[in-house]
C-alpha positions as a printed Julia matrix, in Angstrom:
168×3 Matrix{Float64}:
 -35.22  28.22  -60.79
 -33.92  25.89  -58.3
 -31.58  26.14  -56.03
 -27.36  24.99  -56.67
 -27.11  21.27  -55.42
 -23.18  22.52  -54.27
 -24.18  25.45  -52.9
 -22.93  24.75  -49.3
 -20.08  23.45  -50.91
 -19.31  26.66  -52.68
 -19.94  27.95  -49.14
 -17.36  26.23  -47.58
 -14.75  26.82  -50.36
 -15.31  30.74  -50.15
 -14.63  30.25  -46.42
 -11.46  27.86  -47.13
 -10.29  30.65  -49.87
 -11.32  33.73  -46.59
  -8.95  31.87  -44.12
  -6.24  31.77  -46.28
  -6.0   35.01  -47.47
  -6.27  35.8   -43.53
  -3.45  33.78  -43.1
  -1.26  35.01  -46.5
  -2.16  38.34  -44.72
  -0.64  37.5   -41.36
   2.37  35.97  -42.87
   3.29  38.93  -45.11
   3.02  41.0   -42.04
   4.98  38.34  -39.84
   7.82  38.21  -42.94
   7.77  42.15  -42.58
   8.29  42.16  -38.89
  11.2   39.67  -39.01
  12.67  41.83  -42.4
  12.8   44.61  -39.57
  14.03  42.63  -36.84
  16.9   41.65  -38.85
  17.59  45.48  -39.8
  17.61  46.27  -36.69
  19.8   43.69  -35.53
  22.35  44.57  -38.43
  22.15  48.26  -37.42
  23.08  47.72  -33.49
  25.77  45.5   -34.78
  27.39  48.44  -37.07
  27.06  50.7   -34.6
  28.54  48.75  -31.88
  31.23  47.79  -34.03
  31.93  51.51  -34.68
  31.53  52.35  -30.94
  33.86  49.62  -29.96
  36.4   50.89  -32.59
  36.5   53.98  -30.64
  35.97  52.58  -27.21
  39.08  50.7   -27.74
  40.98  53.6   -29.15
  40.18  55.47  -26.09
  41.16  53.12  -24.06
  44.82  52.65  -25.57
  45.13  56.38  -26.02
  44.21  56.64  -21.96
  46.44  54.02  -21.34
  49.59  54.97  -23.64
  53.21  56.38  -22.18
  51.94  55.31  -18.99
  53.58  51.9   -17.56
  51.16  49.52  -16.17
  51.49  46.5   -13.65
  51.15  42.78  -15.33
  47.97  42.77  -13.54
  46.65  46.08  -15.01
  47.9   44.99  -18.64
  46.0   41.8   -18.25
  43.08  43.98  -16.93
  43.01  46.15  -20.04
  43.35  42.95  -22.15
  40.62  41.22  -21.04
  38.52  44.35  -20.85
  39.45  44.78  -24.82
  38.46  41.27  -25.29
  34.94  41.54  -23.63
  34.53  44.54  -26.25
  35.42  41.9   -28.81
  33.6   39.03  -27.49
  30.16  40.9   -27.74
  30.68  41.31  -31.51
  30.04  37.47  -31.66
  27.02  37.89  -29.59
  26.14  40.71  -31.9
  26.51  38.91  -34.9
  24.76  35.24  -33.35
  21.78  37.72  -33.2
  22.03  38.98  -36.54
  22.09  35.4   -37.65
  19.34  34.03  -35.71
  16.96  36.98  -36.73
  18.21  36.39  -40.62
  17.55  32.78  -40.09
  13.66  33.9   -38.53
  13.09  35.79  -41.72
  13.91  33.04  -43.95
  11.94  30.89  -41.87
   9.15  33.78  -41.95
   9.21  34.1   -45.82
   8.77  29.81  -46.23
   6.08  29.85  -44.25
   4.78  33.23  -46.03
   5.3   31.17  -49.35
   3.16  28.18  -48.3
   0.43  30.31  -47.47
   0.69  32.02  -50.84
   0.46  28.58  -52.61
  -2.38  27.37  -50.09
  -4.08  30.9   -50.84
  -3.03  29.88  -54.86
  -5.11  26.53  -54.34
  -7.92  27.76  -52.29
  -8.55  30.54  -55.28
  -8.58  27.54  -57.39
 -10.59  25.51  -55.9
 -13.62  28.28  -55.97
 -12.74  28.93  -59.36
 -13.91  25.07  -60.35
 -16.51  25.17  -57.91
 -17.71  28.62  -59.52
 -17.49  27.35  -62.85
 -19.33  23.96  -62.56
 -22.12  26.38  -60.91
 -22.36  28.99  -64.2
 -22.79  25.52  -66.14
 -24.86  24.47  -64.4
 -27.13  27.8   -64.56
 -27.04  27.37  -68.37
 -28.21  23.91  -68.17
 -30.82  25.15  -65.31
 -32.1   27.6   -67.43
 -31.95  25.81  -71.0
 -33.96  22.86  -68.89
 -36.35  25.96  -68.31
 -36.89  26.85  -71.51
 -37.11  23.42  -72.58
 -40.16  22.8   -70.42
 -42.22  26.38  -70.98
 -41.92  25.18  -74.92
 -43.49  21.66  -73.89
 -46.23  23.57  -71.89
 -46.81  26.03  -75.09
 -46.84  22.97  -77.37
 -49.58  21.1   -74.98
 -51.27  24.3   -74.15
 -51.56  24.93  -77.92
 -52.77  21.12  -78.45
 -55.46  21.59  -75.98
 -57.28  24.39  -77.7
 -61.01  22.72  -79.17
 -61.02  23.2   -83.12
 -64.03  25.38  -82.07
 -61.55  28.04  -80.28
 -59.42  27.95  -82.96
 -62.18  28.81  -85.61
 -63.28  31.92  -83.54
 -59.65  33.34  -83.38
 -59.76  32.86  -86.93
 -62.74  35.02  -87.49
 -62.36  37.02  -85.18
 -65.59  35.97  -83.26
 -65.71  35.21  -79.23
């Protein structure tokens, strides 16, 4: 049988369908890492929030029935407001990190519908080669009947009188 015309083209599209299940497989794990980045993120920001709760509660228990100067009330204030001020900080970072993983999960969707088209692609390619192989091998038998039918022509009437008695 002879050899599939598109075979290095099959080639190539088993290698186009490799690297992008490589890459579906780096995004899913890049969409996973981003998933736990923004956990995390979420997480320090409910704990500091709960921290600062009490931090500040402390702080105006510590500081209650006692009388303090101007300066040391503005002190306290702006101390309070620091506490307050990283919250925003807290939550930028929650929002950047949320903003990764959507980011993360578009790009993990293209690769799925690259991987999608890649598959495809192979598919056809592994298609047209199966019809071929039927066509290969019907061409085949095709040309071992015109060899029987010539080889069976070329036998001398003799030949064919001996197989008929029997005789050599």
């Amino acid at each position: 049988m002879t050899v599939y015309p598109l075979a290095p083209l099959a080639r190539v599209r088993e290698l186009r369908e490799e690297a992008a299940a490589t890459e579906y497989s780096a995004r899913e794990k890049a969409l996973l890492a981003a998933k736990q980045e923004t956990l995390a993120r979420r997480e320090a920001l409910e704990d500091y929030l709960v921290w600062r709760k009490e931090e500040e509660d402390r702080r105006y228990r510590e500081i209650l029935g006692q009388e303090l100067s101007r300066k040391e009330m503005d002190e306290f204030k702006a101390g309070v407001a620091a506490l307050r001020e990283k919250d925003n900080v807290l939550m930028e970072a929650v929002e950047e990190a949320r903003k990764a993983e959507e980011e993360a999960a578009r790009i993990r969707d293209e690769a799925a519908e690259s991987l999608k088209q890649r598959r495809k692609d192979k598919e056809k390619i592994n298609s047209h080669r199966e019809i071929w192989r039927t066509g290969e091998a019907r061409e085949a038998e095709r040309r071992e009947d015109l060899e029987m039918e010539e080889f069976s022509a070329a036998k001398s009437p003799e030949m064919e009188e001996n197989e008929d008695d029997g005789h050599d």
